[in-house]
Structures are given as structure tokens and as C-alpha cells.
N, C-alpha and C positions, 0 to 999 in steps of 0.2 A: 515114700516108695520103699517095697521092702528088701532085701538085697539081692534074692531072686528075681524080683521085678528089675532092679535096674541094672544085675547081669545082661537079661535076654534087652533091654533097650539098649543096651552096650555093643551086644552083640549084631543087636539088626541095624545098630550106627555102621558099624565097621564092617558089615556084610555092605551094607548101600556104598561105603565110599570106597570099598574095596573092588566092590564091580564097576562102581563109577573108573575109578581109575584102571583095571586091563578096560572096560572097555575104549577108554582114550587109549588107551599106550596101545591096544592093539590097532584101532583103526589109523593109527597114524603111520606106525610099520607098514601098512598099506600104504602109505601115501607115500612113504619116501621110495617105496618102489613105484607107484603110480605116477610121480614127479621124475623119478629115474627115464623111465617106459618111453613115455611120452616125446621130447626131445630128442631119445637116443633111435627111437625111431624116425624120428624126422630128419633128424640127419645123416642117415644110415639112405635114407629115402632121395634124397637131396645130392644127395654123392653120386646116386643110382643117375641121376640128368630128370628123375620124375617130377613135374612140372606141380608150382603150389596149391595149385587146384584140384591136382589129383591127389595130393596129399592130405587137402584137406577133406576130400571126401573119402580118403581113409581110415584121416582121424574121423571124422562123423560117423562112423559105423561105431563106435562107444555109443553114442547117441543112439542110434536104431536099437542096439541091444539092450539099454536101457529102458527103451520103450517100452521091450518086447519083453522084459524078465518083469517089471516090476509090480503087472497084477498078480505073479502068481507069489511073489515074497510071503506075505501074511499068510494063504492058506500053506505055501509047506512048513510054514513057521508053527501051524496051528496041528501040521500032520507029525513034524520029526524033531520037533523043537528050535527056541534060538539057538542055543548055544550048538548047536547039533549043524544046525544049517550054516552057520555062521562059521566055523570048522568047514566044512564042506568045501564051501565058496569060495574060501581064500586058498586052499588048494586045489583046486579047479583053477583058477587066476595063475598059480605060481605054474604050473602045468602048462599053461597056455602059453605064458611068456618065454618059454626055453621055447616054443615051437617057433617064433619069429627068429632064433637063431638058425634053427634046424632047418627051416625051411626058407627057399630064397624067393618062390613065386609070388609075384606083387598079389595076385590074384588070390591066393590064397590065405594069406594077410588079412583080408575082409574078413575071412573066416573067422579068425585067431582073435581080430577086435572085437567080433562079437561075443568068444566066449568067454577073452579075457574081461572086457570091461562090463559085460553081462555079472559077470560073477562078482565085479568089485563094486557095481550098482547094489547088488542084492549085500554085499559089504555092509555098503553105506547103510541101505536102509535099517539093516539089525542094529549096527551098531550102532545109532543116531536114534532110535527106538529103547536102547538098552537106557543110554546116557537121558534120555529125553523123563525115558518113565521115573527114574530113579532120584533124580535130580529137585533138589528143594522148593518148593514152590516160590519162596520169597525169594529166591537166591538161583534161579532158573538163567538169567543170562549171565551173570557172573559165571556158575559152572558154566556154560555152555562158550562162553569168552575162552576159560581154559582149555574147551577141547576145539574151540580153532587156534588159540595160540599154540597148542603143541601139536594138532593136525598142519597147521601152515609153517612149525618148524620140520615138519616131518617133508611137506613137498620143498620147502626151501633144500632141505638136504641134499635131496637128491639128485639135482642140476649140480651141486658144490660136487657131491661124489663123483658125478659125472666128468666134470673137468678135473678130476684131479689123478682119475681113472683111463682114461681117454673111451672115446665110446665106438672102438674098433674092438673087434678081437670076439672072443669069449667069456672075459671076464665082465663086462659088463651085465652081459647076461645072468653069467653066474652070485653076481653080488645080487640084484635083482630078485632071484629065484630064493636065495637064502634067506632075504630080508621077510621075503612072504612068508614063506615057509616058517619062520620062527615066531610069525607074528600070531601064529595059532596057540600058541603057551597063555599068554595071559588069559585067555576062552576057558583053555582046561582046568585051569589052575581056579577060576573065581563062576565055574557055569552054573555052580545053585544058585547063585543071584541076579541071572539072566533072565527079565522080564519072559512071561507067555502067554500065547494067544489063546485063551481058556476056550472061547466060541467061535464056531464056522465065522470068518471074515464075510462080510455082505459084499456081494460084486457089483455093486454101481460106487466103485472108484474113485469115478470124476467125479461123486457129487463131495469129495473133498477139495474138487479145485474150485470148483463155486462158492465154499462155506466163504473162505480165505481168502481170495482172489490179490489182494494184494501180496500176500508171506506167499502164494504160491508161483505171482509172476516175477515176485524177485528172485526166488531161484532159478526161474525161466532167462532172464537180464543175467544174475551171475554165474548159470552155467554154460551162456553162451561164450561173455567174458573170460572164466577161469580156463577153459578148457581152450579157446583159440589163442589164450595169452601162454599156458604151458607147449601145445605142439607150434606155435609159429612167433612169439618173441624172440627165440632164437633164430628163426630166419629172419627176422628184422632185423636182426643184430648183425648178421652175415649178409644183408643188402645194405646195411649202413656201413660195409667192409673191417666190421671185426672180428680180430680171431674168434674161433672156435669156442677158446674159453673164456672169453669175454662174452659173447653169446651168451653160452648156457648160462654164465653168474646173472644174468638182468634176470632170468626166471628166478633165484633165487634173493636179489635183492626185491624184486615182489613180495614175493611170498615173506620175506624178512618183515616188512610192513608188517604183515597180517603179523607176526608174530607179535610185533610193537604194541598193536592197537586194538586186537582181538575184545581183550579185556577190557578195555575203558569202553568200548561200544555195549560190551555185552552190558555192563555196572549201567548203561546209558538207557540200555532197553529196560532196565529192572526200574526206573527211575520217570521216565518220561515218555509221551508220547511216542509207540514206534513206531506211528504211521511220518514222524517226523522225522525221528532217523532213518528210517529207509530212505527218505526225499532228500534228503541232506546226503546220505553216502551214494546215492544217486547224482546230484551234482557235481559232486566230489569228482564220481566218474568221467562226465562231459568235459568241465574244467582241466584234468589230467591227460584226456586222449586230445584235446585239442592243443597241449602246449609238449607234448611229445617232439612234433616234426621240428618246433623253435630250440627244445632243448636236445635234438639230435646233433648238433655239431661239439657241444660239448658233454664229453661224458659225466663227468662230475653231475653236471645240473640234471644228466640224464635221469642216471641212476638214484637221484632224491626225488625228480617226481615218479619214478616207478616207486621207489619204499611209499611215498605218502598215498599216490591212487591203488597200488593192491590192497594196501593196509586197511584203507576206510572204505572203498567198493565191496569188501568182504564182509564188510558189519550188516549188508542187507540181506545175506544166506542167515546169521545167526540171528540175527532179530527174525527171523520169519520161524527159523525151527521153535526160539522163544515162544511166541507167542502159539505155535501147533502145539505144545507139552501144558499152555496154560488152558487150552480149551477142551482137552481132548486125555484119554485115560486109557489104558489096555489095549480092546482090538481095536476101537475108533482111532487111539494115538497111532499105533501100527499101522492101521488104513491111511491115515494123514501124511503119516510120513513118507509112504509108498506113493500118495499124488504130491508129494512137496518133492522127491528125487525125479518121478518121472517129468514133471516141469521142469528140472533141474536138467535132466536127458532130453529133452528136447529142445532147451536153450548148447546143450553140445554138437545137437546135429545142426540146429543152424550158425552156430559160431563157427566152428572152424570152416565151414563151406564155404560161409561169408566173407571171411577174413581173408584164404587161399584166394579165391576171386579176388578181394578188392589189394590183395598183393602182387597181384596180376595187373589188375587196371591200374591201379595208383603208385606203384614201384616209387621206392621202398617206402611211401609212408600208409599204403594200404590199412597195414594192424592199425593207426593210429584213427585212423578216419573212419573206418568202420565199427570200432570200438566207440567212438563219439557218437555215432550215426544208433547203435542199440541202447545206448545209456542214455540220449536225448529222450528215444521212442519209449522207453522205461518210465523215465522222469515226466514226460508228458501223461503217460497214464497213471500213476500215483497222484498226480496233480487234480486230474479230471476223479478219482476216487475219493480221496479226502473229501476234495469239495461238496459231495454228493452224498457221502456216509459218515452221520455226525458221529463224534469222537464216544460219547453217551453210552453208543448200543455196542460199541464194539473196539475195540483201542486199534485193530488192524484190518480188521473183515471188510 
């Protein structure tokens, strides 16, 4: 190669891993304000005497708004650019979040969660597009390990900031608002290596939830999961009578798992069937939510099966985005990833709804029963899939 030649391979090395990383480092900024958000209003909510039902169908408006943003991601992706939109969205997000200070009306609140979390859906989806396209073929879940183990240190943060912070006042808000806001630097700083959508995205959607059907209903399982585990573990923890900061920390010893484990699942997906590891961090799930309520009287035990079930329940989002970057290229990868979030958004609206309810009926072990009760109904369908779609034609479809 001549030395011309392996300047510009030099250079498009360190362009890819240079977008690969802001784009991690930025979506994860998002998270530790999305892990922040989440909790601080539940307990802000909780204070108010607003009953966990009502809570939870106000965290499920993330969910609606997710629904409701995520066809149109790829075409404005395809009209104003990623890096352009992805800029946008995340101040649109930090905007929205100073308004839950501003403003006290429960009712108005719905609003704020749809534009807030509308905007950090269309987030997810650029950036998980950015990381997906970019990303090594042979070495596709390892990178993608690294961007849940520092996106899952990124929500772990944010409960720890929470209690160290207290989640009265203004500052919470204000650290929130900053986190976001800053997290648009690494965009600007690396956006010529920002994958694009060169062609009109095709509007029939959902026929990427058919392609996949498994990678797409596991983000359906771990977005009902992640999203009822961040707004109501901490009220689990505040019906099992612990303080405040003990609360918020079980969100963050979750999320600490993911951080553990991320990587050796991802290294697992690159390696072995991952229509197997989905089924495995699926049991994993059921196993955890059922010795919850046994390991609720001591904390110690608590807190290890939380690190061990978020940590491996989380390997079935990254093994599913794996396996969309290995089938899928440009606008089809962008269209995929846009029905891999919106399943992800719809597993939000019925998580927390679910959970608030069965917090209600089964006080205090609700979170833990309903959480067993979706990771069964998960692990029952992978079961009847596998069995039905040989490993041959398709390692996950």
C-alpha cells in the first residue's frame, strides 16, 4: 500500500472510531439525564399523594410519544441530516425537562412526556443508527457491549447523582438540563462521520418488525422492563420502607449490572447463537423477578440479585440491535432501527402501566410479579420461535 493509500485508511480508521465514540459518549449523556428524569419525577409525583397508577400512566406517555415520533425519524433524517437532527432532539429534551420544574399541573406533565421523551426516542434511534452503521462487522456486539456498558453507566449515574443531590428544589432540574445540553458537543465536534439517509425511507415500517420478530420483541420485553424498573423500583424501595436514598441507589445497582455484563454478552452475541442468548437473558429475567419478594427482607441479597438480573436481562436489547446492523445497511439499517425503538416504545407504555397497577394490587411486591409475569410471556414466545425457525436461514429472524 502506498503511503497515500494508507494515510486516507488511517484516516477513515479514526474518522469511524471517532464517530463511534461521541456517538457513545453522547447518547449516554442522554441517559444519565434520562435515568436522572425518570425517578425524580416519580418521586416529586409520590409526594404530590398521586396514586402508582396514575404515575404510571404518566410515565407511559414516553411510550405514546415514542409511538408517535418514530416513523417520522428516518425521513427528517433523510430531509436535515443525522447529525443535524440529532442536535435538534436533544435540545428539544433538555427544553422540555426545565418545563416539569416550571410547571406544577399534573395534567400538563403528559404534555412534557411526550415531547420530552419523543425527542430522546428520535435520540436513541440516530444514535443507535450512527453506532450500528459504523460499527465492525466481525466485532459488531463487542462494540455494541461497549455502548450499553457506558450507556448503562450513564443511567446507573444518574439515580447516584440523584441521591447525593436530593431531588427537591431546582437543582436537580438544573444538573439535568446541563447534562443534556452538553451532550450535543460530541455531534458537533465528529458530524462528518455521521451516517445518512441518501434515499426517500419506504413507509411500510412495520415490515421491519416481521423481518426480526424475535430482536424486535425483545426490545418490546426490555422496554417494558427497563422503563417500569427506572420510574417505580424506587417506589418499591419506598414500600419495602427505605429511605429515599436507598431507593434511588437499587436503580443504579441495576443499571451497575448492565455495566458488569454488557460486554461479555455482547463478545457472546458475536460468538454463538443469539437466538440463545436472548432465551437465556430471558430466564435470567423470570429467575430474578421471582426471588425479589425472598430477597426483599435482606438488603445485601437484595441488591446482588438486582446487579445480576439488570445486568443479563439487558443483553437481549444489544443482541437484537446486533443482529439489525448485521442484516441491514443505510436506509433499511435506519428503517430497522426505527421499528426495533418503536417496539422498544411500546414495551414502555405497557411497562410502567402494568407495573403501577400490579403496585396497586400486590403492594409492595407488585414490581416484582409483574416483571416475572412479562419475562415468562417473552421467554414463552422465543421458545415457540426457535423451535419453528431453523437456526440455517436465519441466526435470529
Amino acid at each position: 500500500m502506498s503511503k497515500s493509500g494508507a494515510f486516507f485508511s488511517a484516516a477513515g480508521l479514526l474518522a469511524r472510531y471517532g464517530g463511534l465514540i461521541a456517538a457513545i459518549a453522547s447518547i449516554s449523556s442522554v441517559g444519565v439525564s434520562l435515568s436522572l428524569s425518570l425517578p425524580l419525577l416519580s418521586f416529586i409525583l409520590e409526594a404530590r399523594g398521586i396514586s402508582a397508577a396514575a404515575i404510571g400512566a404518566n410515565s407511559a406517555m414516553g411510550g405514546v410519544a415514542s409511538i408517535l415520533v418514530v416513523p417520522f425519524v428516518t425521513p427528517l433524517a433523510h430531509r436535515f441530516g443525522t447529525s443535524n437532527l440529532l442536535i435538534a432532539t436533544i435540545l428539544i429534551a433538555a427544553t422540555s425537562f426545565v418545563g416539569f420544574y416550571l410547571i406544577d399541573s399534573f395534567a400538563v406533565w403528559f404534555i412534557l412526556r411526550v415531547f420530552m421523551f419523543g425527542s430522546i426516542t428520535m435520540v436513541f434511534v440516530l444514535s443507535e443508527f450512527w453506532i450500528n452503521e459504523l460499527a465492525p462487522m466481525a466485532h459488531r456486539g463487542l462494540v455494541l457491549g461497549i455502548y450499553g456498558t457506558v450507556l448503562s453507566a450513564g443511567f446507573a449515574a444518574g439515580p447516584a447523582l440523584l441521591s447525593i443531590i436530593g431531588w427537591q428544589g431546582a437543582l436537580p432540574f438544573a444538573v439535568g438540563f446541563a447534562i443534556l445540553a452538553l451532550s450535543v458537543l460530541p455531534v458537533i465536534f465528529t458530524r462528518a462521520s455521521s451516517p445518512q439517509v441518501d434515499k426517500e425511507p419506504p413507509t411500510a415500517l412495520f415490515r421491519f418488525i416481521t423481518v426480526a420478530p424475535l430482536a424486535t420483541f425483545s426490545a418490546l420485553a426490555f422496554g417494558a422492563v427497563e422503563s417500569s424498573l427506572l420510574a417505580f423500583l424506587p417506589v418499591y424501595g419506598l414500600r419495602l420502607e427505605m429511605d429515599a436514598g436507598l431507593a434511588a441507589l437499587l436503580v443504579s445497582v441495576a443499571t451497575l449490572g448492565n455495566v458488569a455484563l454488557q460486554v461479555p454478552v455482547g463478545i457472546l452475541t458475536d460468538r454463538f447463537d443469539r437466538r440463545l442468548v436472548i432465551l437465556g437473558c430471558g430466564i435470567v429475567g423470570i429467575i430474578g423477578a421471582v426471588l425479589m419478594p425472598f430477597a426483599s427482607s435482606s438488603t445485601p441479597a437484595l441488591l446482588a440479585t438486582l446487579f445480576i438480573w439488570g445486568g443479563v436481562t439487558a443483553g437481549i436489547y444489544i443482541a437484537g440491535l446486533a443482529h439489525l446492523g448485521s442484516r441491514f445497511t443505510g436506509t433499511d439499517l435506519a428503517n430497522a432501527n426505527s421499528a426495533f425503538v418503536m417496539m422498544y416504545a411500546v414495551g414502555m407504555l405497557v411497562g410502567p402501566m402494568s407495573v403501577g397497577a400490579g403496585l396497586d394490587i400486590w403492594d409492595p411486591h407488585g414490581f416484582a410479579i409483574v416483571n416475572a409475569i412479562i419475562f415468562t410471556a417473552f421467554v414463552t414466545f422465543a421458545i415457540v420461535r426457535i423451535a419453528f425457525k431453523p437456526r440455517k436461514s436465519d441466526l435470529l429472524s
